[in-house]
C-alpha positions as CSV (number, residue, x, y, z in Angstrom):
1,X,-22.7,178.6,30.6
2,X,-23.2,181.5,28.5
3,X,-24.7,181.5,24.8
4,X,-21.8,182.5,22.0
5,X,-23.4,185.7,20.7
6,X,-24.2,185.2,16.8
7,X,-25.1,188.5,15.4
8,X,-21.4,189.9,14.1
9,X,-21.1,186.2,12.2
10,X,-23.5,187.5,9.2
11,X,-21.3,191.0,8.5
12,X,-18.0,190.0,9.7
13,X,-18.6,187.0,6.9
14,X,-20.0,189.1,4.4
15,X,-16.4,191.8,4.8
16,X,-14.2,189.1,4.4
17,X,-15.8,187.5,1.6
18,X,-15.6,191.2,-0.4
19,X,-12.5,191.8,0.9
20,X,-11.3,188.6,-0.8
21,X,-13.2,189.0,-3.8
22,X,-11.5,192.9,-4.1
23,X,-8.3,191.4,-3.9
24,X,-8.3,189.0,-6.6
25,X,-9.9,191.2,-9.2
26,X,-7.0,193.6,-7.6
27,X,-4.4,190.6,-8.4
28,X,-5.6,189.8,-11.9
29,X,-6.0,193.4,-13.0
30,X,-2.1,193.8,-12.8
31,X,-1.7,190.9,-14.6
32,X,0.2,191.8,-18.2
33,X,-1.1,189.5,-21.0
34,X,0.0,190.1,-24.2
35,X,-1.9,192.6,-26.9
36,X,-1.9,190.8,-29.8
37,X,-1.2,187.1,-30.0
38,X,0.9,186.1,-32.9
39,X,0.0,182.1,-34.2
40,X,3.3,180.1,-34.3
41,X,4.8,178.0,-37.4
42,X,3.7,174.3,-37.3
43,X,7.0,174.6,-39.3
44,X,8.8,176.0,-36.7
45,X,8.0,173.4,-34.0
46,X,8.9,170.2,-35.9
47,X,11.6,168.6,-33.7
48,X,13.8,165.8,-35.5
49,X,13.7,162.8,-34.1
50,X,16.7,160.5,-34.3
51,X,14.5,157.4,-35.2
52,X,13.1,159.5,-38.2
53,X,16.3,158.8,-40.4
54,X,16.9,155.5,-39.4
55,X,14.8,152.6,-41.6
56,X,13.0,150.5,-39.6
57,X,10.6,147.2,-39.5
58,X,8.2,145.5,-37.5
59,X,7.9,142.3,-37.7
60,X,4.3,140.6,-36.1
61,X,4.8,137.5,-34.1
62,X,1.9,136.0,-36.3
63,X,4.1,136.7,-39.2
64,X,7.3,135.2,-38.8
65,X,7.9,131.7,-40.4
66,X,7.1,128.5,-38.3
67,X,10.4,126.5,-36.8
């Protein structure tokens, strides 16, 4: 039975793992992110709730009268 020849593993590795690593940075570089971020209005993103309007109470077990 003949011995699997080793010696290509080391550069045939050592390709791939550039080759991979080329194209990500590749990938990301055409990325578009935007120049200047602008900082929203807390204002701006305050959402009504319908439960806001409306009074309500909570009443603790411990609380209520004995019957």
């Amino acid at each position: 039975m003949p011995q699997l020849d080793t010696s290509t593993w080391f550069i045939t590795v050592l390709s791939t793992t550039i080759t991979l690593f080329m194209l990500m940075q590749l990938k990301i570089s055409l990325l578009n992110f935007p120049q200047t971020p602008s900082i929203k209005s807390i204002k701006l993103m305050k959402i009504n709730n319908h439960w806001e309007t409306k009074w309500t109470k909570i009443y603790s077990p411990l609380s209520l009268p004995l019957q």
